[in-house]
C-alpha positions as CSV (number, residue, x, y, z in Angstrom):
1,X,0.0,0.0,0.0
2,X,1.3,3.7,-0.8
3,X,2.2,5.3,2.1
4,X,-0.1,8.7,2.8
5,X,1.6,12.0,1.4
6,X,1.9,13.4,4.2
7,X,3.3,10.9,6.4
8,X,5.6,10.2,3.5
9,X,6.8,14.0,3.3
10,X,8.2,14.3,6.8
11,X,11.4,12.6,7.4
12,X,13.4,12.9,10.5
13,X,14.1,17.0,10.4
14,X,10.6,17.7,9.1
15,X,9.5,16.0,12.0
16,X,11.7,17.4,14.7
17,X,11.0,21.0,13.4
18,X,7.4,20.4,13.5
19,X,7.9,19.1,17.2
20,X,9.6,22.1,18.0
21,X,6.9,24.7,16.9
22,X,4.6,22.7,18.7
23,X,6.6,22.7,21.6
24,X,7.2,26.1,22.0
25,X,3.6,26.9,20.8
26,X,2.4,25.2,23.9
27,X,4.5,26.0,26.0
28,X,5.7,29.9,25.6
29,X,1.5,30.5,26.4
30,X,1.2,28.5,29.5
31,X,4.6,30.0,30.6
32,X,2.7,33.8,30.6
33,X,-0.3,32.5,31.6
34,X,0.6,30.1,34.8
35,X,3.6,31.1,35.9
36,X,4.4,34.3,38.5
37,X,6.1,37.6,36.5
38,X,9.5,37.0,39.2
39,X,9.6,33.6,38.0
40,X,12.8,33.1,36.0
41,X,10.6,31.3,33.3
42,X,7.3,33.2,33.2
43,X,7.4,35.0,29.8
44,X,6.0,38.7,29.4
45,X,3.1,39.4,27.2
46,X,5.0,42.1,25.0
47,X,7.8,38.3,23.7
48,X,4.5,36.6,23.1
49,X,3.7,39.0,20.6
50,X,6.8,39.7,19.5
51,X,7.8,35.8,18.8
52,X,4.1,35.8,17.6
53,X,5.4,38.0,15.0
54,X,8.2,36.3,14.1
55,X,6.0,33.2,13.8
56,X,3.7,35.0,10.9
57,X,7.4,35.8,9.5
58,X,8.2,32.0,9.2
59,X,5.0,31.1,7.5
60,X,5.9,34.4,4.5
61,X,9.4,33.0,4.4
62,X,7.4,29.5,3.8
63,X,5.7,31.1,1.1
64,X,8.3,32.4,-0.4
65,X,10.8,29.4,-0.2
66,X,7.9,27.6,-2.0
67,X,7.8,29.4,-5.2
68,X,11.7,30.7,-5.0
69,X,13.5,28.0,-3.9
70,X,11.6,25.1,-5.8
71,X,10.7,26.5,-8.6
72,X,12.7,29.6,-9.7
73,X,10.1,32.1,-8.9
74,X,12.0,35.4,-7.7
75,X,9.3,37.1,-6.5
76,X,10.5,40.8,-5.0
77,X,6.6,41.3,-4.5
78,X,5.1,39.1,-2.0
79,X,4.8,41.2,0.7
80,X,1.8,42.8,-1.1
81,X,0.1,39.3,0.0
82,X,0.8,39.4,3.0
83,X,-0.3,43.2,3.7
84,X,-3.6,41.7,1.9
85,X,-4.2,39.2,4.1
86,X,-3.8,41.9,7.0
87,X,-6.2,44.2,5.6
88,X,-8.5,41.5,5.3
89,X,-8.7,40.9,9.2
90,X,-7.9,44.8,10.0
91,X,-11.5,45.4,8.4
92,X,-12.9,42.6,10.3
93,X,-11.4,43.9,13.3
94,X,-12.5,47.5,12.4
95,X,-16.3,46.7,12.1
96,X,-16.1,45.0,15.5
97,X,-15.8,48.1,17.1
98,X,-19.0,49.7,16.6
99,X,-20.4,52.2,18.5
100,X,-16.7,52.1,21.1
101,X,-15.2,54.5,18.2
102,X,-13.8,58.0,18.6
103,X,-17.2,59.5,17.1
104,X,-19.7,56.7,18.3
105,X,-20.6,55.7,14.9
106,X,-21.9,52.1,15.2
107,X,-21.5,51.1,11.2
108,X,-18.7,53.5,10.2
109,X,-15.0,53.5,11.1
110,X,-13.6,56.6,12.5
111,X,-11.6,57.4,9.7
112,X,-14.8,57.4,7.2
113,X,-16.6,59.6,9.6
114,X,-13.4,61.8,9.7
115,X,-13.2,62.3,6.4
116,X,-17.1,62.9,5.9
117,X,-17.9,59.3,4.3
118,X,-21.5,59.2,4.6
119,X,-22.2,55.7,3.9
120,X,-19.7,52.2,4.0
121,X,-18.2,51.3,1.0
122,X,-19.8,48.1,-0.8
123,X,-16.3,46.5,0.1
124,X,-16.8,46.7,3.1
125,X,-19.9,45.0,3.0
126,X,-19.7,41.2,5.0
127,X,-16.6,42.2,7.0
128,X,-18.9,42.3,9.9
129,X,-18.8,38.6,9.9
130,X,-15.5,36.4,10.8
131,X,-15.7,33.7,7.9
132,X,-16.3,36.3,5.1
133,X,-13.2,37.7,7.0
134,X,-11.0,34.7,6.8
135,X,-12.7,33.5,3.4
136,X,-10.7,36.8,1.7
137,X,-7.8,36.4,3.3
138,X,-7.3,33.4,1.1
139,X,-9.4,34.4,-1.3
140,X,-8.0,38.1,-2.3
141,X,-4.2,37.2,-2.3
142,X,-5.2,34.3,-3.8
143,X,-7.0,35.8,-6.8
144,X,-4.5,38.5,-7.7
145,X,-1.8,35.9,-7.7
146,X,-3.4,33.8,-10.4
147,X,-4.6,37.1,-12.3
148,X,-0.9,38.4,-11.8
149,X,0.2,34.9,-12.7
150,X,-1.7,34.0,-15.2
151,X,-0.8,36.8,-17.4
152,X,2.8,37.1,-16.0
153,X,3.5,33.1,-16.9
154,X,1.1,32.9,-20.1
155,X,3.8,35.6,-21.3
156,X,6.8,33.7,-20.7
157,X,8.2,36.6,-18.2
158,X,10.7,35.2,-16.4
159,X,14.0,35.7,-14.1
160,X,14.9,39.6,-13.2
161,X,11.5,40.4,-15.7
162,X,9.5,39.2,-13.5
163,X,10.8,40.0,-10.5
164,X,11.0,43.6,-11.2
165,X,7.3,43.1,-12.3
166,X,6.0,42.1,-8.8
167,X,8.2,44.5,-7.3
168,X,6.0,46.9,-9.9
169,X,3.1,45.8,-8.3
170,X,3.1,45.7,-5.0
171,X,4.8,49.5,-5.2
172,X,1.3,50.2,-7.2
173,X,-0.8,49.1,-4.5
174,X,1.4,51.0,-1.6
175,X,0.4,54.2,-3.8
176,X,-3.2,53.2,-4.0
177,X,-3.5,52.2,-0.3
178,X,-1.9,55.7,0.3
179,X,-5.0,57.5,-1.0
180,X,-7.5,58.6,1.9
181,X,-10.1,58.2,-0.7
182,X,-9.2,54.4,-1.3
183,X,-11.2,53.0,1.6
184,X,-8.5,51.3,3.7
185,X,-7.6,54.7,5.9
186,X,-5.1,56.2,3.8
187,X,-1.4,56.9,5.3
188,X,-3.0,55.8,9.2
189,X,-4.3,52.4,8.2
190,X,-6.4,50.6,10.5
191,X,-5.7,50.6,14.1
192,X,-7.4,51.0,17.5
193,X,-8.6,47.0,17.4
194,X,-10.9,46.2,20.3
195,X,-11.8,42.2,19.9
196,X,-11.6,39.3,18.0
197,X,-14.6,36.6,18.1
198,X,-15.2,38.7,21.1
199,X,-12.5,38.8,23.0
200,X,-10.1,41.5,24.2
201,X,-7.4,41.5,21.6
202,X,-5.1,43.1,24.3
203,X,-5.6,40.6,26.7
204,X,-2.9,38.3,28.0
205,X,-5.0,35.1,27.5
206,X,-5.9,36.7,23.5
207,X,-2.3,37.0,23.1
208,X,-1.6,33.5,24.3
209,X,-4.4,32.3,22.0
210,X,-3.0,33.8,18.9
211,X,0.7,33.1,18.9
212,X,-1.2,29.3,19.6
213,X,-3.1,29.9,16.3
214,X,0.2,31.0,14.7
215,X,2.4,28.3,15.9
216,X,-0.4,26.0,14.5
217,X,-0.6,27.5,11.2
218,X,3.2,27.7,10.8
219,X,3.5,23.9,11.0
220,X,-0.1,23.7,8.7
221,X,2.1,25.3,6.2
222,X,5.3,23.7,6.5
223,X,3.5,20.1,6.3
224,X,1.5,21.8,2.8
225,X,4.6,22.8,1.8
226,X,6.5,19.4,2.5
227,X,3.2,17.5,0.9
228,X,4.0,19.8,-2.2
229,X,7.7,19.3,-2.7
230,X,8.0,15.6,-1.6
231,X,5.3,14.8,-4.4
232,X,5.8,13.9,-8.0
233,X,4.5,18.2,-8.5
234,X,7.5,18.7,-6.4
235,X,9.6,17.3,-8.9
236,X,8.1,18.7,-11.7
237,X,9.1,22.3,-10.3
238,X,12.5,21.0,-9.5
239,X,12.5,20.3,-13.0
240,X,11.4,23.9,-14.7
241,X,13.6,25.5,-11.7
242,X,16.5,23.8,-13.2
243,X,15.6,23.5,-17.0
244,X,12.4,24.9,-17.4
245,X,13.0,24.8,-21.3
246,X,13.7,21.2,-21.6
247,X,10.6,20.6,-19.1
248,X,8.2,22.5,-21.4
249,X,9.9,20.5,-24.3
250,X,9.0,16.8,-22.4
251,X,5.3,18.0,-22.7
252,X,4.9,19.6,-19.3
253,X,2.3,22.8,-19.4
254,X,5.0,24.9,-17.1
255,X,2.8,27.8,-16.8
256,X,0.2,25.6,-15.0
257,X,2.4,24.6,-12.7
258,X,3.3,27.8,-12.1
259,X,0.4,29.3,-11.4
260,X,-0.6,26.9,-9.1
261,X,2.2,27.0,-7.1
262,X,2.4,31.1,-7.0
263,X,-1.2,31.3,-6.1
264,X,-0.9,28.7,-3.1
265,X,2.6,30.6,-2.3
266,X,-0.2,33.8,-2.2
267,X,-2.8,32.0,-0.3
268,X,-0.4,31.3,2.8
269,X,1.1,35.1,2.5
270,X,-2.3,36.1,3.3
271,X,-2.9,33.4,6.1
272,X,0.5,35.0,7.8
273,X,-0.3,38.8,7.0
274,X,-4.1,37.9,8.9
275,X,-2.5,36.3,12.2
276,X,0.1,39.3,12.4
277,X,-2.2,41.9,12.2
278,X,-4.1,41.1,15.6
279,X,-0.7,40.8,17.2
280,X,0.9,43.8,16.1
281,X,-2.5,46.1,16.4
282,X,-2.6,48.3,13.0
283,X,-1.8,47.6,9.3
284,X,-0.8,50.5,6.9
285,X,0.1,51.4,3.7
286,X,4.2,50.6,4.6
287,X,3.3,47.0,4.4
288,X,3.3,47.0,0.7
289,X,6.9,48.6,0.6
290,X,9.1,46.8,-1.9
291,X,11.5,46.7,0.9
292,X,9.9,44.4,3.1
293,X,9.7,41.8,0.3
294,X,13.2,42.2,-0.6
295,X,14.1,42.0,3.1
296,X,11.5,38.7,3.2
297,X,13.9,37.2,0.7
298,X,16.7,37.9,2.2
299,X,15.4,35.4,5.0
300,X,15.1,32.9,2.5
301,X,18.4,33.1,1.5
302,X,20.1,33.1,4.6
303,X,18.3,30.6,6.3
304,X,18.9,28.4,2.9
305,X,16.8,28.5,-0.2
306,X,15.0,25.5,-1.3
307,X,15.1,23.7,2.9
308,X,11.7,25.5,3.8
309,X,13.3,24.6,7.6
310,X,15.6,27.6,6.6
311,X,13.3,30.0,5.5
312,X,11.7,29.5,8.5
313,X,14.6,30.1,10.5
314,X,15.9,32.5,8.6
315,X,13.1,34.8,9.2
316,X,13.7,34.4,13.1
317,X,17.6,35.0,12.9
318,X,17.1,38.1,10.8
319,X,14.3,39.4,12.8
320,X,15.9,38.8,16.3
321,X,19.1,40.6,15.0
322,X,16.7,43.1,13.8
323,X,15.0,43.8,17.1
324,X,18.1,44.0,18.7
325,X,20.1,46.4,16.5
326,X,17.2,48.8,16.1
327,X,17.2,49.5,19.7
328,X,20.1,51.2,20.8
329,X,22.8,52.9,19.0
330,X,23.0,50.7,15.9
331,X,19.7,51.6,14.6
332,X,20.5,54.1,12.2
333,X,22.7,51.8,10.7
334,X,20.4,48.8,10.5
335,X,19.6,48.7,6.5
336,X,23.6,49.0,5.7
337,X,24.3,45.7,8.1
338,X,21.5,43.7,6.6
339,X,22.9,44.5,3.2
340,X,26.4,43.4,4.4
341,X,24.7,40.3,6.1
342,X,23.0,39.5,2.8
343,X,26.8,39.9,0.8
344,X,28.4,37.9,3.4
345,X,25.7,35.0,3.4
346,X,26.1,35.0,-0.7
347,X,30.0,35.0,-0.6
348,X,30.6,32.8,2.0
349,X,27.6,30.9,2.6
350,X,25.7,30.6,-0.8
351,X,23.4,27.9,0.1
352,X,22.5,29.6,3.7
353,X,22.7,28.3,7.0
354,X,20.7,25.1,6.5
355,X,21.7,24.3,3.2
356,X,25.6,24.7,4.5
357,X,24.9,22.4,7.1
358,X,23.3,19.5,4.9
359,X,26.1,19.8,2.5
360,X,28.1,19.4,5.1
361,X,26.1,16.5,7.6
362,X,24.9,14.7,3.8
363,X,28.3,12.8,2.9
364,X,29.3,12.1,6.9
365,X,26.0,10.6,7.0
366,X,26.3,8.3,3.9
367,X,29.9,7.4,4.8
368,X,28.8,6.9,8.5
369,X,25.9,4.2,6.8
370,X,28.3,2.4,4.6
371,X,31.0,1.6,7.5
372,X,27.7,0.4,9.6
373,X,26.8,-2.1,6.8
374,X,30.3,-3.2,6.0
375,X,30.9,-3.7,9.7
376,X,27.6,-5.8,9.6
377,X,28.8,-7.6,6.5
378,X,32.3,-8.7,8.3
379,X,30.2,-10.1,11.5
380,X,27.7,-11.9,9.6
381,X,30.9,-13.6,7.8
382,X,32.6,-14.4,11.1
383,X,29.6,-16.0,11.8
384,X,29.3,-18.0,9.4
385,X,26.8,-16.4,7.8
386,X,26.7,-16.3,4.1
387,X,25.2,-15.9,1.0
388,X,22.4,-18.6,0.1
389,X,23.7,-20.9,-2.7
390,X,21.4,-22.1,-5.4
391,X,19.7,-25.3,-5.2
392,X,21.4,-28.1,-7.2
């Protein structure tokens, strides 16, 4: 019997990484929530959101690593996913306020009534409801990826083309989030959150709850992810990543593949922009800066392209450093040592962290398995122990 994809995608670091997000997803919540703030273990509520955030990091890295490091899909854009996704749940968030607004109004957000909106947009219409909320968060990513995609792929566009393409776009929708008359709150964004599915979105036990729902959805992803690339679709994109010419040449439709694979990559951009947005408490227009894509990538690449367990912990290394540069005197100086973290990773490590360390653990292992079975060989002959002979 064929083993089930996705217990035949996880081998033995797939596994332990999964254990570890779980582990810590478990128990970095019950650490804030039982334990006493002098205990030497209890964990403040400001590092549960703050890891929290790094977790929705892990899962765009994920996303990212998908298309990029599998199948050759530079994509200097994807942030404007993710900052989708966060809109999403910021308007969901935003309707759940109500009447507890600046100005009282119980249908409109402050910022309409502000600006002297007198009625909600037809977009707006259905946020009031959580699984219209969490329907577009896949489903508006999802469908200007395969737009984007379909066009972008149907054209042959690839390498710098198309990255400088999604760079083009996500640059386009900063300018059009920008606009005050646009909807989405202009340069403020969408802030002042009250509750989620009725609860307190500042409350400890809220917190603890989402960087639970993060964790969870972090692993989600990295198993989808795992299912994808272990599979014979995985080795289709291996192929058009490598020779995409000689792949459309055997008869494969590569811009299906493609597509599919970008819009999913889209999909779980959105999922990690929706969980960051209750954590970090507003989403603006500087989401869709080209930067943070090109920074996203940069996680990618020095965690280790193409290991999805370093993109994933590329995001956290580069995000930690970043947290702790950008508070004291470094900070002004923060964007020149990324870019000099970036160089060095590409000079001296050109396969990342991960990808270094397999190159390096791969051969030891196979040699360690070949002296096992010779030494097994040697005892079974001491023994006695040969091979059968054939029957006269």
């Amino acid at each position: 019997m064929t083993p089930h994809i996705l217990t035949r995608s996880l081998d033995r670091a797939a596994t332990s990484f999964i254990l570890i997000v779980a582990a810590f997803g478990v128990l970095i919540p019950l650490s804030n929530l039982l334990l006493l703030p002098g205990s030497v273990f209890h964990v403040p509520t400001y590092l549960v959101a703050l890891w929290g955030k790094y977790v929705c990091y892990a899962i765009l890295a994920l996303s990212i690593d998908l298309i990029w490091g599998y199948c050759g899909i530079l994509s200097l854009g994807h942030g404007a996913f993710f900052a989708l996704g966060g809109y999403a749940m910021g308007m969901y968030l935003m309707r759940q306020i109500g009447s507890r607004g600046v100005y009282g109004n119980p249908v409109l957000p402050d910022f309409m009534v502000f600006l002297n909106w007198d009625k909600l947009p037809w977009y707006w219409y259905g946020f009031d409801k959580f699984w219209f909320a969490a329907l577009m968060v896949l489903l508006v990513p999802g469908l200007l990826a395969f737009c984007f995609g379909w066009l972008a792929f149907r054209s042959r566009v690839t390498g710098v083309y198309l990255s400088i393409i999604t760079q083009a776009m996500t640059y386009a929708l900063l300018l059009g989030f920008f606009r005050n008359d646009f909807g989405f709150g202009g340069n403020n964004g969408l802030t002042d959150f009250k509750d989620i599915l009725g609860f307190n979105v500042q409350a400890e036990g809220t917190r603890c709850a989402l960087f639970l729902l993060s964790c969870l959805a972090l692993v989600i992803t990295f198993v989808i992810c795992r299912a994808v690339v272990t599979s014979k679709l995985g080795k289709v994109l291996i192929a058009v990543r490598d020779a995409e010419s000689r792949t459309r040449f055997l008869g494969y439709r590569v811009e299906s593949y493609k597509l599919f694979v970008f819009t999913l990559s889209a999909c779980m951009a959105g999922v990690a922009g929706a969980l960051y947005v209750p954590q970090v408490g507003i989403i603006n227009p500087s989401e869709f800066a080209p930067g943070n894509s090109i920074e996203a990538v940069i996680w990618v690449a020095v965690g280790g392209r193409g290991t999805l367990v370093g993109a994933a912990l590329g995001a956290f290394v580069v995000n930690y450093a970043k947290t702790f540069f950008t508070s004291g005197a470094l900070a002004p100086y923060w964007l020149f040592m990324l870019g000099a973290l970036f160089i060095l990773v590409t000079l001296l490590l050109p396969k990342g962290i991960v990808g270094t360390f397999n190159s390096w653990w791969e051969p030891r292992r196979v040699q360690r398995n070949s002296c096992i079975a010779a030494d097994e060989a040697s005892a079974a002959r001491e023994d006695g122990v040969g091979a059968p002979k054939m029957a006269e």
